[in-house]
C-alpha positions as CSV (number, residue, x, y, z in Angstrom):
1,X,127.4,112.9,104.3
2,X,127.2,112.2,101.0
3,X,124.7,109.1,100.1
4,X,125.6,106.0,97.8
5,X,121.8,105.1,97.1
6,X,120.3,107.7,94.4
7,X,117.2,109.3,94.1
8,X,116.0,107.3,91.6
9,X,114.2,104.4,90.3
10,X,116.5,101.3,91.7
11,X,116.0,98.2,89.5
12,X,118.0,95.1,90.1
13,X,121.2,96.3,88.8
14,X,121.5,99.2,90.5
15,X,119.8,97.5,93.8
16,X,122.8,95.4,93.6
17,X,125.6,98.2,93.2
18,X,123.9,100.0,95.8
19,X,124.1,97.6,98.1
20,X,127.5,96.1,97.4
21,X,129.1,99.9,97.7
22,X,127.3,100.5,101.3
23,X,128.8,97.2,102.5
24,X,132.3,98.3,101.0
25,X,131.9,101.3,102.7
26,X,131.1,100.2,105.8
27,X,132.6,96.3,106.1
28,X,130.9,95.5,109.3
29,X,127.1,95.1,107.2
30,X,126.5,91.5,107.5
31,X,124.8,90.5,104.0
32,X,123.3,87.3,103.4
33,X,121.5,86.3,100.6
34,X,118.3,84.6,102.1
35,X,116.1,83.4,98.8
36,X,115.6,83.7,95.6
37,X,112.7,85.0,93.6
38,X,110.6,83.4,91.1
39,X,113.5,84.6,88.4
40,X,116.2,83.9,90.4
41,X,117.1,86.9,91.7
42,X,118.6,87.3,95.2
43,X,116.9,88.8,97.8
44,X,119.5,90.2,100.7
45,X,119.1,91.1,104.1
46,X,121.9,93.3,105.8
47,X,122.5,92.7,109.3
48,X,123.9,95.2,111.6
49,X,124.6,94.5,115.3
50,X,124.6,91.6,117.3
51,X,122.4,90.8,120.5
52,X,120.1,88.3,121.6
53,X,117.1,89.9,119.2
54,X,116.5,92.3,116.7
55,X,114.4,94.4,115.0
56,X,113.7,93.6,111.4
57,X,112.7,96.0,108.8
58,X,111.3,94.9,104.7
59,X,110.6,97.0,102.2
60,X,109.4,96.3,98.3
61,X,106.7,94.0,98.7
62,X,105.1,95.3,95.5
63,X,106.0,95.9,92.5
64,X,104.9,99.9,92.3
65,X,106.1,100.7,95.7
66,X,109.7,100.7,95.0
67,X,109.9,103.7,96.6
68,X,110.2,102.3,99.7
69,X,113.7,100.0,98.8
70,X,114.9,104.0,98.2
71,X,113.7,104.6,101.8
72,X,115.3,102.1,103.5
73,X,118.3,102.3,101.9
74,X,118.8,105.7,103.2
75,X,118.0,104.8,106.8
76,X,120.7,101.9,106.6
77,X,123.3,104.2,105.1
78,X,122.7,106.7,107.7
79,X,122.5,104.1,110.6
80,X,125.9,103.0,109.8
81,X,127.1,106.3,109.2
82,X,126.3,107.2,112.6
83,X,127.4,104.3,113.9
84,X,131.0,104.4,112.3
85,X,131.6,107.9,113.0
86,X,130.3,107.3,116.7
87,X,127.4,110.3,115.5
88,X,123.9,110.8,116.3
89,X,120.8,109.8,113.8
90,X,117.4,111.6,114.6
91,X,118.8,113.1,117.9
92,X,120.0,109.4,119.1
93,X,123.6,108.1,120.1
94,X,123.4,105.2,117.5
95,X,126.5,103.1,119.1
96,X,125.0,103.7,122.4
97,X,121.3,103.3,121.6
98,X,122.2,99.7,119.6
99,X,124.4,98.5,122.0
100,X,123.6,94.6,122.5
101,X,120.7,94.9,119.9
102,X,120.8,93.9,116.0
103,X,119.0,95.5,113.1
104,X,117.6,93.1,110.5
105,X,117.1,94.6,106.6
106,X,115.5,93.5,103.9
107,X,115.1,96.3,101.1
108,X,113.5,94.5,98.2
109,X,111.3,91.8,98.9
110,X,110.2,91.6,95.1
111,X,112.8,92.4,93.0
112,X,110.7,90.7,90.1
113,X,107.9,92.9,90.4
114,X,109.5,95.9,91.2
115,X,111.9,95.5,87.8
116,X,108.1,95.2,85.9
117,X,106.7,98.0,87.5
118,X,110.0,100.2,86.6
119,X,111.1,98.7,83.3
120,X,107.7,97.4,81.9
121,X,107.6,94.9,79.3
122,X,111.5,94.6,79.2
123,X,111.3,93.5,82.7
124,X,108.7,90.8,82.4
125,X,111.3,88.2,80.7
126,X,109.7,85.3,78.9
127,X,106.4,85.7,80.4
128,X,106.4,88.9,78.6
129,X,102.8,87.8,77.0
130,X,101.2,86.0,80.0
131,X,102.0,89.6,82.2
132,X,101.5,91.6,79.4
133,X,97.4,89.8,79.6
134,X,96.9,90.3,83.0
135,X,97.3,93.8,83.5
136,X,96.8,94.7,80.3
137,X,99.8,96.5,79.5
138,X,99.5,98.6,82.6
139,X,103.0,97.6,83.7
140,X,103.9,100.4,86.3
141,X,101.2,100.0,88.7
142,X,102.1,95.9,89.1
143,X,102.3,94.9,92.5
144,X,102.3,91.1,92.6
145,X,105.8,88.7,92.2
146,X,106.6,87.2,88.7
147,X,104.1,84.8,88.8
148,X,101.2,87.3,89.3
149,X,101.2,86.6,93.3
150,X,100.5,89.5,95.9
151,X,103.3,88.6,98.2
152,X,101.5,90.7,100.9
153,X,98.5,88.3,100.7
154,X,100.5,85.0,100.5
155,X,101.7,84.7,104.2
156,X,99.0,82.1,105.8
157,X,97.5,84.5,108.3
158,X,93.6,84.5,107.9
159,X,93.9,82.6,104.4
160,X,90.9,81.1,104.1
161,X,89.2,84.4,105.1
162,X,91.5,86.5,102.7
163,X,90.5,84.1,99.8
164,X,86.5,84.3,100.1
165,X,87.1,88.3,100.0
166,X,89.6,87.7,96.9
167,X,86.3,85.4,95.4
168,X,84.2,88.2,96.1
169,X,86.3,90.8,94.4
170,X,86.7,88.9,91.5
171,X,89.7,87.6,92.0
172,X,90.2,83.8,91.4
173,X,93.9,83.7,89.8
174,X,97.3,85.5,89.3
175,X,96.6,89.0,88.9
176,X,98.4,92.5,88.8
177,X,97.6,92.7,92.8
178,X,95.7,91.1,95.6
179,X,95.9,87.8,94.1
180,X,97.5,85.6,97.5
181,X,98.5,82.8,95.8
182,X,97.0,79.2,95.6
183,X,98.1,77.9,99.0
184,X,100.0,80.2,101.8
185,X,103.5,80.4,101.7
186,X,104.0,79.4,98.1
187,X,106.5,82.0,96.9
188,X,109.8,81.9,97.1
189,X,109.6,85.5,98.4
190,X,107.3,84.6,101.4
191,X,109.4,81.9,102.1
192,X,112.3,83.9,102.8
193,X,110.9,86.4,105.1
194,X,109.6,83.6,107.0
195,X,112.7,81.9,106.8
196,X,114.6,84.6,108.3
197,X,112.3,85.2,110.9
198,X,112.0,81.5,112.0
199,X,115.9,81.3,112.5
200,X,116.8,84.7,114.1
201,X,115.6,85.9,117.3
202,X,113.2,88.8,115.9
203,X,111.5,91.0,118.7
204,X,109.3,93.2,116.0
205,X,109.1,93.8,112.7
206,X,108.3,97.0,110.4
207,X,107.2,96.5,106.8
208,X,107.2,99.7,104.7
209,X,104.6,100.3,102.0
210,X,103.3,103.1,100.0
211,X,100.9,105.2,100.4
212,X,98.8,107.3,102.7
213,X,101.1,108.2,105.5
214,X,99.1,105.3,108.0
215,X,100.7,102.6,110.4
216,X,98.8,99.2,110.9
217,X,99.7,97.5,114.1
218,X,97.3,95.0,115.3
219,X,96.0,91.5,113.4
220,X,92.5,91.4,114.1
221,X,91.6,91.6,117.6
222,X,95.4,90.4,118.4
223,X,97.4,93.0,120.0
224,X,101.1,91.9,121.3
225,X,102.1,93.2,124.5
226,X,103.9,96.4,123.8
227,X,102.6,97.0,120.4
228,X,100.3,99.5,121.2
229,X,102.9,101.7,123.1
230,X,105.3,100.7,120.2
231,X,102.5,102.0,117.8
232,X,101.6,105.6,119.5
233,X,105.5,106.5,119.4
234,X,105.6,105.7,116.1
235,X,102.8,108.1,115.2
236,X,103.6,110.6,117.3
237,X,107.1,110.2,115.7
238,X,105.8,110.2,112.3
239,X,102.7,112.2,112.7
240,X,101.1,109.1,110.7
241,X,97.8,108.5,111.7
242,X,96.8,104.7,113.4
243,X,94.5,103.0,111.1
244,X,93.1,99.3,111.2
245,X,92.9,97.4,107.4
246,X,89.5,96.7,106.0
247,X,88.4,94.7,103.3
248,X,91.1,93.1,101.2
249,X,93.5,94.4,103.0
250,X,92.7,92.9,106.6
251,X,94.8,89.2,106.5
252,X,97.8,87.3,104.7
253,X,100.4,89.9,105.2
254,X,103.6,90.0,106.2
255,X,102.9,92.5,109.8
256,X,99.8,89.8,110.5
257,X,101.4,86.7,109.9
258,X,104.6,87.5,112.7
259,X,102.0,88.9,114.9
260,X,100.1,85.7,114.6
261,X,102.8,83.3,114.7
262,X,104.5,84.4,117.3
263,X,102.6,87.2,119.2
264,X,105.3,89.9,118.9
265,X,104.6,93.7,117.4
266,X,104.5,94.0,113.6
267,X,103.9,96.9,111.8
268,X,102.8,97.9,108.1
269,X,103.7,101.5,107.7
270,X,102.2,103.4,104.5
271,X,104.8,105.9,103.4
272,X,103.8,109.1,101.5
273,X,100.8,109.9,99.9
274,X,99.6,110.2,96.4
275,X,99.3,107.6,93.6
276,X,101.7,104.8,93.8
277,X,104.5,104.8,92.3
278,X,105.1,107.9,94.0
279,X,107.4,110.1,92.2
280,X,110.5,109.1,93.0
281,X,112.5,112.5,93.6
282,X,110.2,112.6,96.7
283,X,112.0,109.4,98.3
284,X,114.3,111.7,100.1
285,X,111.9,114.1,102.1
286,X,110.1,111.1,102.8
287,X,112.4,109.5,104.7
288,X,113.4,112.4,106.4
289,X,109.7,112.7,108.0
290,X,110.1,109.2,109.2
291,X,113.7,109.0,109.4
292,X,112.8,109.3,113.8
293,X,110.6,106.9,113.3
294,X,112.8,104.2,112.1
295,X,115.2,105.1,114.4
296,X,113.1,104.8,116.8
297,X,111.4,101.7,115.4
298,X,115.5,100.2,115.6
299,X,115.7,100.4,119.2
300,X,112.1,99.6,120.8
């Protein structure tokens, strides 16, 4: 088949083509426009399916991890491939293996961020000087929103926790990254996600990130029934390795706050490895060593 979404760096434009031409080419893509971000851009989910559940994958919490909108894209446009052509994707009947479940997307959670980390300074808009401060012209490797929030820290899992580590790391404001925000759930981004998953039926969800080829799946001692089998598939899937976050990293994300508020399997799953942003010509081959995965991840 021959794939709408490039291999290369998506900014909003082209996020927006993209997705318009997959849902032209295959008319049964649900697509909703469920927030805004700080700028005003939309953030879209594409649904696919109906049942009484379903699965719900993100991608593009930060800003230099656009990579991972690449990723998704290519699983969705190779899910309804399959799915129209009545084919199989990663050794799986799709029509058969999705019958009475849904699939839930949402490719870029931070458009905002992502168009700073890929356009720079042009991308920043009028708070060209205020950005332009805080990471000290270092655009590509910004992760947070517009407003210098780390969405991935600003979901109200383990807050107060999250901000003494913040405090201790030197972080008391909007930063390039790891900054959560002054009060959980203050972005318009974190709203959305939690939004969504408040008025859908959502059995798990999967959050892709970049890098180090890893997949989170517990929040603190908290361990959902089924997430650990859900967990070892994955890796053996993958070949990812199962890690627990340390540090900074343990709390206020997106995988910890759904396991926490409802006691259902999230994941965080670190794509790739190297220095993010990860080239972008490698988007393809890495999707295809998780394209099982997902697939898998879409059914469970």
């Amino acid at each position: 088949m021959d794939l709408i979404t490039q291999t290369e760096d998506i900014d909003y434009i082209k996020f927006l083509k993209t997705v318009d031409k997959i849902c032209h080419e295959y008319n049964f893509i649900n697509k909703t426009v469920i927030g805004r971000s700080c700028a005003g851009r939309d953030i879209i989910a594409l649904k696919v399916g109906k049942g009484h559940d379903y699965s719900l994958f993100a991608s593009a919490f930060h800003g230099s991890e656009h990579i991972t909108a690449n990723i998704l894209l290519f699983f969705i446009e190779e899910l309804c491939y399959a799915i129209e052509n009545d084919t199989s994707l990663a050794g799986l009947n799709v029509r058969k293996a999705l019958f009475g479940r849904g699939v839930i997307f949402v490719p870029c959670v931070n458009p905002d961020g992502c168009e700073i980390s890929i356009h720079g300074a042009s991308g920043c808009g009028s708070l060209i000087k205020q950005i332009s401060r805080l990471c000290k012209n270092d655009f590509i490797h910004w992760n947070a929103n517009l407003r210098g929030v780390d969405i991935n820290h600003n979901f109200s899992a383990g807050w107060d926790a999250l901000k003494q580590i913040e405090r201790s790391s030197g972080i008391y404001g909007p930063s390039p990254t790891r900054f959560g925000g002054f009060k959980p759930e203050s972005e318009p981004e974190t709203l959305a996600l939690t939004e969504l998953c408040r008025t859908n039926r959502v059995h798990h969800v999967t959050a892709l990130h970049s890098q180090g080829e890893v997949i989170y799946w517990t929040y603190g001692d908290k361990k959902p029934p089924r997430s650990e089998k859900m967990a070892e598939i994955m890796a053996t899937s993958s070949g990812y390795a199962l890690d627990v976050p340390v540090g900074i990293a343990c709390g206020g994300g997106f995988k910890d706050w759904f396991i926490d508020e409802f006691d259902r399997p999230g994941f965080t799953v670190e794509v790739g490895k190297g220095e993010n942003p990860l080239p972008i010509e490698n988007a393809y081959n890495i999707y295809k060593g998780i394209r099982e995965m997902l697939m898998l991840s879409s059914i469970m």
